[in-house]
BABA-69255 format. One record per residue (C-alpha): residue in three letters; chain; x, y, z. Coordinates in Angstrom, 3 decimals, padded with zeros to 6 digits. Each point is the difference from the previous one (the first is absolute). Example, Ala and Ser with C-alpha at 12.3 -4.5 7.8 and 13.67 -1.06 7.14 Angstrom:
BEGIN
+------+-------+----------+----------+----------+
| resn | chain |        X |        Y |        Z |
+------+-------+----------+----------+----------+
|  ala |     A |  012.300 | -004.500 |  007.800 |
|  ser |     A |  001.370 |  003.440 | -000.660 |
+------+-------+----------+----------+----------+
END
This chain:
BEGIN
+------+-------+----------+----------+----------+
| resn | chain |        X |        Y |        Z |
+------+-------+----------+----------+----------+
|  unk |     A |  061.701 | -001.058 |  037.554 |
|  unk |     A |  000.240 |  000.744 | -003.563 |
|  unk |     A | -000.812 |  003.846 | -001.359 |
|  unk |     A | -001.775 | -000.809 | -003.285 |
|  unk |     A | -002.189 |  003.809 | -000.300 |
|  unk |     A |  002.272 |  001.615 | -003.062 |
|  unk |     A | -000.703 |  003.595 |  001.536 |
|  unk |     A |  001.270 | -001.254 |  003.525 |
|  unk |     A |  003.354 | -001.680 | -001.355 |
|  unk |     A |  000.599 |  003.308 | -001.665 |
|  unk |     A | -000.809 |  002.379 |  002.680 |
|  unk |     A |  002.468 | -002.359 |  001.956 |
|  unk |     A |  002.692 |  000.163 | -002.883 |
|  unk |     A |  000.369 |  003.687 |  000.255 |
|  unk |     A |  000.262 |  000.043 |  003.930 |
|  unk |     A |  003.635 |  001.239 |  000.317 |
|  unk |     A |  000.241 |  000.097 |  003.530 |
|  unk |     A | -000.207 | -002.827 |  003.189 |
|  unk |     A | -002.852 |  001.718 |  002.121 |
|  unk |     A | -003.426 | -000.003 | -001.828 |
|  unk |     A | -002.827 |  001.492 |  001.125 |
|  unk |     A | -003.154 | -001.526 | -002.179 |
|  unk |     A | -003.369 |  002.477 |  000.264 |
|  unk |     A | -003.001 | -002.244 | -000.480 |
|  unk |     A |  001.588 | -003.127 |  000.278 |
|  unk |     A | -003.086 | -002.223 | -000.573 |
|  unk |     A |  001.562 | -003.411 |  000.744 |
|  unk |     A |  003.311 |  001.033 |  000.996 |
|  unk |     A |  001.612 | -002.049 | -003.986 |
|  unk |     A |  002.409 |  002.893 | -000.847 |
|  unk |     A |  001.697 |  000.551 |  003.781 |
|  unk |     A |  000.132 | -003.745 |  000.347 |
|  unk |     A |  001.478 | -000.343 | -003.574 |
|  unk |     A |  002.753 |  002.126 |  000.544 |
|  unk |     A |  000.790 | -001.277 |  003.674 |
|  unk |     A | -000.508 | -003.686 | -001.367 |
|  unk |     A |  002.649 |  000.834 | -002.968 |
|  unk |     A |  002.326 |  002.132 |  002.651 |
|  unk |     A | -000.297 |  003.378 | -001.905 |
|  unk |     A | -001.489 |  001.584 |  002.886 |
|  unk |     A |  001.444 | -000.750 |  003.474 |
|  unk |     A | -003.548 |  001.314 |  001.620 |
|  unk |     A | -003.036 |  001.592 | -001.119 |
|  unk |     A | -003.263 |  001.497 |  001.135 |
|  unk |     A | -003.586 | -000.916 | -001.145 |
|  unk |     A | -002.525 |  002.483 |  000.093 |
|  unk |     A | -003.800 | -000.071 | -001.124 |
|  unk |     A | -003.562 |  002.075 |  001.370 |
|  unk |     A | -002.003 | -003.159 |  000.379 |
|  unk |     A |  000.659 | -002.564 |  002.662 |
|  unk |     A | -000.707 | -003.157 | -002.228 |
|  unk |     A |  003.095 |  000.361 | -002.651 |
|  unk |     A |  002.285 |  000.812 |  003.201 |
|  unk |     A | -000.963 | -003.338 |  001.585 |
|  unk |     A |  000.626 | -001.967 | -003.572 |
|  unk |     A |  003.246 |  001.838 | -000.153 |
|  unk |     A |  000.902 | -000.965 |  003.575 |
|  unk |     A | -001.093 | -003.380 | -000.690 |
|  unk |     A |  002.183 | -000.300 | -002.867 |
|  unk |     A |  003.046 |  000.829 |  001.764 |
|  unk |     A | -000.604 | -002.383 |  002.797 |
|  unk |     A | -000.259 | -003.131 | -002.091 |
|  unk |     A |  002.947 |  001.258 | -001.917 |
|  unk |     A |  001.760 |  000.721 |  003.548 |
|  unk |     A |  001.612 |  003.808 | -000.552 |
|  unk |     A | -003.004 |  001.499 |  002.066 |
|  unk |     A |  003.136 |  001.582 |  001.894 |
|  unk |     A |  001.441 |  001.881 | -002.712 |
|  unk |     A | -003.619 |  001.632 | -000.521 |
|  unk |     A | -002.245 |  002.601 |  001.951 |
|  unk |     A | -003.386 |  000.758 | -000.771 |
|  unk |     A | -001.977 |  002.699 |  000.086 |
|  unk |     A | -003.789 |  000.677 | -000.743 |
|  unk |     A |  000.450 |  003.496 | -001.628 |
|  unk |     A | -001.201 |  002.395 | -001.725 |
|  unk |     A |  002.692 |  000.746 | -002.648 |
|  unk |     A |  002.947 |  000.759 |  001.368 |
|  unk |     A | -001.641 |  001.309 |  003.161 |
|  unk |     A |  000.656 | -002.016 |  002.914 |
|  unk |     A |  003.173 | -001.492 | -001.108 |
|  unk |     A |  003.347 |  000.911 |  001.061 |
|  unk |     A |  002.896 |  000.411 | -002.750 |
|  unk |     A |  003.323 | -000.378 |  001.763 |
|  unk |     A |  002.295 | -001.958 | -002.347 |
|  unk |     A | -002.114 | -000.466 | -002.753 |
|  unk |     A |  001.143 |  000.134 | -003.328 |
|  unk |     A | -002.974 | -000.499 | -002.615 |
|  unk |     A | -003.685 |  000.391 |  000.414 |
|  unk |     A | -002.294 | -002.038 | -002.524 |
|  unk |     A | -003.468 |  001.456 | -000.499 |
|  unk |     A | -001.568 | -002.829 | -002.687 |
|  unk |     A | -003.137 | -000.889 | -001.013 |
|  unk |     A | -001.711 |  003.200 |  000.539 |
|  unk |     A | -001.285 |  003.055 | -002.767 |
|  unk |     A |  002.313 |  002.759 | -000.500 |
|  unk |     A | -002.168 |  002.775 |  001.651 |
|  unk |     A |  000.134 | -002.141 |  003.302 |
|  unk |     A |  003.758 | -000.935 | -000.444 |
|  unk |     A |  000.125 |  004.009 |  000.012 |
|  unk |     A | -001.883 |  000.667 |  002.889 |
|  unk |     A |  001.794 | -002.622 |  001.750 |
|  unk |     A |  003.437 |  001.877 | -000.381 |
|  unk |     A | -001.251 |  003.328 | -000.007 |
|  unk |     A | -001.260 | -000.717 |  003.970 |
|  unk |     A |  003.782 | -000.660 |  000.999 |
|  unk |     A |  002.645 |  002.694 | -000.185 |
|  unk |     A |  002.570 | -002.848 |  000.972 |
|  unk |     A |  000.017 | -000.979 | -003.067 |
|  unk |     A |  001.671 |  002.996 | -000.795 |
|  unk |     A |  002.943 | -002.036 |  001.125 |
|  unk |     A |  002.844 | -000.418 | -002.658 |
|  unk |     A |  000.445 | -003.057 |  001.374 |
|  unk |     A | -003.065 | -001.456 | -000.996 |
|  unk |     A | -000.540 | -002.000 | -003.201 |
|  unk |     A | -003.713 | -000.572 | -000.805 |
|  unk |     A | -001.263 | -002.676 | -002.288 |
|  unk |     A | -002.848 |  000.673 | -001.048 |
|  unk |     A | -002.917 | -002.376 | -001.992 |
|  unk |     A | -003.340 |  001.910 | -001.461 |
|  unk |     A | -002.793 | -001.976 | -001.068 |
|  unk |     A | -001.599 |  002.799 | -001.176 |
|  unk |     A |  000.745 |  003.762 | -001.401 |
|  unk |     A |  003.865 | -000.421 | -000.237 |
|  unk |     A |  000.137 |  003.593 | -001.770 |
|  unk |     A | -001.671 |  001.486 |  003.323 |
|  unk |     A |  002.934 | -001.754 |  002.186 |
|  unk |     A |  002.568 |  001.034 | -002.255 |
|  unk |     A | -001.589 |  004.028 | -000.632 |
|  unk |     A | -000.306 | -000.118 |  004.000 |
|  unk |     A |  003.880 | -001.044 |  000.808 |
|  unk |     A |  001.421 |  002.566 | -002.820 |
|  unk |     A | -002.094 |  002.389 |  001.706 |
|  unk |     A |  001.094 | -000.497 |  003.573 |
|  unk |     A |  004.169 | -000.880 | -000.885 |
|  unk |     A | -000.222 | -003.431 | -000.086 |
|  unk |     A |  002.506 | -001.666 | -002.342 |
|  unk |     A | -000.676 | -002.800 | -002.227 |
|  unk |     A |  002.699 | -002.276 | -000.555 |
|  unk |     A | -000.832 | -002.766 | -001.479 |
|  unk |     A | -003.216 | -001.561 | -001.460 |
|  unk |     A | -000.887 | -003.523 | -001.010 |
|  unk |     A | -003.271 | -001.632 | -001.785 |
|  unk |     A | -001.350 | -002.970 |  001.028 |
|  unk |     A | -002.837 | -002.040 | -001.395 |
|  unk |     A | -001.806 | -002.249 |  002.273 |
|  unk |     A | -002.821 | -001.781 | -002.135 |
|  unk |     A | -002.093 |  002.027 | -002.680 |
|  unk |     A |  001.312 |  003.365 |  002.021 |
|  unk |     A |  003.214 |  002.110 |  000.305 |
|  unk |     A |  000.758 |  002.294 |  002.689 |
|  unk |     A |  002.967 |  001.840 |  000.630 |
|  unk |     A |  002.291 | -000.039 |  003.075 |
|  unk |     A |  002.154 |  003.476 |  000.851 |
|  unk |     A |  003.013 |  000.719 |  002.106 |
|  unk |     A |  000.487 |  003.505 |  001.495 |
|  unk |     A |  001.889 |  001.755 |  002.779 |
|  unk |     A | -001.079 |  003.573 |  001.091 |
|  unk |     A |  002.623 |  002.856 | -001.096 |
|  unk |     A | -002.076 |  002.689 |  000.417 |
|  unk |     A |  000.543 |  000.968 | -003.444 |
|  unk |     A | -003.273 |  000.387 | -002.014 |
|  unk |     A | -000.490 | -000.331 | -003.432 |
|  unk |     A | -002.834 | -000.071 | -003.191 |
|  unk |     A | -000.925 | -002.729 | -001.864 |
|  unk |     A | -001.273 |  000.485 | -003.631 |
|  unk |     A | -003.059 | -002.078 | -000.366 |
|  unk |     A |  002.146 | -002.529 | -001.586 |
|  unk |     A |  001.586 | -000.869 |  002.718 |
|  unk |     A | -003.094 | -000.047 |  002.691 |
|  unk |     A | -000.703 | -003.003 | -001.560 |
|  unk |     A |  002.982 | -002.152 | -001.128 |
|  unk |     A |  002.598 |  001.384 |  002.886 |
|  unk |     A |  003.186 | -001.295 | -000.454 |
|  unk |     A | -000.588 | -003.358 | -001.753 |
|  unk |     A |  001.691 | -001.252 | -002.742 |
|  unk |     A | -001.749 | -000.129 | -003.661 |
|  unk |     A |  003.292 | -002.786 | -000.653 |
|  unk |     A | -001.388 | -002.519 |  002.704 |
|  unk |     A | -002.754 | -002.084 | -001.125 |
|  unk |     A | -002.340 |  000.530 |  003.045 |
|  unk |     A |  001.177 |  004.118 |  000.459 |
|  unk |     A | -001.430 |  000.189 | -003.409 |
|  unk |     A | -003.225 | -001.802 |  000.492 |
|  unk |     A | -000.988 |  001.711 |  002.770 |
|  unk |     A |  001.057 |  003.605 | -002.158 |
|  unk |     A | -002.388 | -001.427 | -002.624 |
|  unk |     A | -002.924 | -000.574 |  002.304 |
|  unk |     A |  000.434 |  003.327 |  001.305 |
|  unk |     A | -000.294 |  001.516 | -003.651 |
|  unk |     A | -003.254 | -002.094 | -000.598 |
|  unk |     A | -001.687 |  000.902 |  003.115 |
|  unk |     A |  000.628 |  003.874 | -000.979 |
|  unk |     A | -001.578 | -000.800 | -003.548 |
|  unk |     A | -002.977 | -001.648 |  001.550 |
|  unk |     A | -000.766 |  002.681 |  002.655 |
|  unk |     A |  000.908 |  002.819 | -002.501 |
|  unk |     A | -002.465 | -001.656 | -002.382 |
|  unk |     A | -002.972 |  000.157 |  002.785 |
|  unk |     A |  000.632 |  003.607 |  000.714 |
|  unk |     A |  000.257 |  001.511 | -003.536 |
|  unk |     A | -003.432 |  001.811 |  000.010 |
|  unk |     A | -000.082 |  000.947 |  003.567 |
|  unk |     A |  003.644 |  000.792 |  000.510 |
|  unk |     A |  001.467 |  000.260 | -003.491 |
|  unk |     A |  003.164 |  001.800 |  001.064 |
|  unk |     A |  000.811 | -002.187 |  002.946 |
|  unk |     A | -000.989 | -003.227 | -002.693 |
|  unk |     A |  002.823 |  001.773 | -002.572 |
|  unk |     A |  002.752 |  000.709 |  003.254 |
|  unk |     A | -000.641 | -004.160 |  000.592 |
|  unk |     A |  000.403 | -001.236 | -003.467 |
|  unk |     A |  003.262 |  001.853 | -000.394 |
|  unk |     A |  001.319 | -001.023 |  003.256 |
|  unk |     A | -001.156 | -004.157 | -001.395 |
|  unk |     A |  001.691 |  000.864 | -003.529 |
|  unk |     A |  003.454 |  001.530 |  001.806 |
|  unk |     A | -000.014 | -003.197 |  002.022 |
|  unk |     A | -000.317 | -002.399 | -003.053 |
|  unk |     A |  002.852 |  001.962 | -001.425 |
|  unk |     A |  002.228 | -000.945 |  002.929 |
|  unk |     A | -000.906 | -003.302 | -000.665 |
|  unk |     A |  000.597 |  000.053 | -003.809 |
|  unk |     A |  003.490 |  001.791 |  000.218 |
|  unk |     A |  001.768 | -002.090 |  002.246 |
+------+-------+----------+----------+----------+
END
């Protein structure tokens, strides 16, 4: 099996640990991936439907490591036990579900914990949500998978909460210097411009709060 999905081999290159615990799995690519390429000694696939379970089952029986797996129809987090693991990937989801995901489990609380993390959607509500409840960014990447960009984020819960200016709800800790870090800060900028632009005579001081939060993220871009 060969991992081709962009977002997947980069959720996989920031797993740091050999025990991954993948929330809505769908086919069971990234846990395979990294037991395929030895990275991860075991893993556990999770998803709430029964069909993507079965794929992901399926998938590790032709590519015989079904015993290095277990799989659970869950929830979130909910029905599966956490001895031993070491990262939890939540992908392919929006960022207010991502939230409510970890916001349901105090044992993520758990220093030992890294979560990767992969919005589709509202990355500054994920990132406002784990500043506000002492989760830790560490490390953020860009990746661009056809005519879109998303953004995958590291974090490990300190317990140490924290504001972000508006700035940084939406570009996190991605880097202006890499090509793709900066792409994705300048798409941020022109979807504030657009949605400041429809608001301007219903919500002119909301419109004016956007437009300087899209013109302080073009600077980021232009000084570095």
């Amino acid at each position: 099996m060969i991992l081709r999905d962009k977002r997947l081999l980069l959720c996989a290159e920031l797993v740091s640990g050999d025990f991954i615990c993948d929330i809505g799995t769908d086919h069971g690519y990234l846990p395979a991936h990294l037991i395929l390429t030895e990275k991860c000694r075991r893993a556990i696939a999770a998803d709430i439907n029964e069909m993507p379970l079965e794929a992901a089952k399926a998938v590790f029986a032709k590519e015989g490591i079904s015993e290095k797996a277990d799989f659970f129809l869950s929830d979130g987090l909910k029905n599966i036990p956490l001895d031993g693991v070491t990262d939890i990937v939540i992908a392919g989801m929006g960022g207010e579900l991502i939230s409510r995901i970890i916001e349901a489990d105090d044992r993520l609380k758990n220093v030992s914990f890294d979560l990767i993390l992969q919005p589709m959607t509202k990355a500054e509500e994920l990132r406002r949500f784990l500043s506000a409840k002492g989760y830790e960014i560490d490390c953020e990447k860009a990746v661009k998978e056809g005519r879109f960009i998303y953004s995958v984020i590291r974090c490990r819960y300190t317990g140490n909460t924290y504001k972000l200016s508006p700035c940084e709800e939406y570009c996190g800790r991605l880097d202006p210097n890499i090509p793709e870090d900066r792409e994705y800060i300048l798409r941020q900028a022109d979807r504030l411009s657009a949605a400041a632009e429809g608001m301007k005579k219903g919500c002119p001081e909301k419109a004016q709060c956007l437009t300087d939060t899209a013109a302080e993220l073009r600077r980021i871009c232009e000084s570095e």
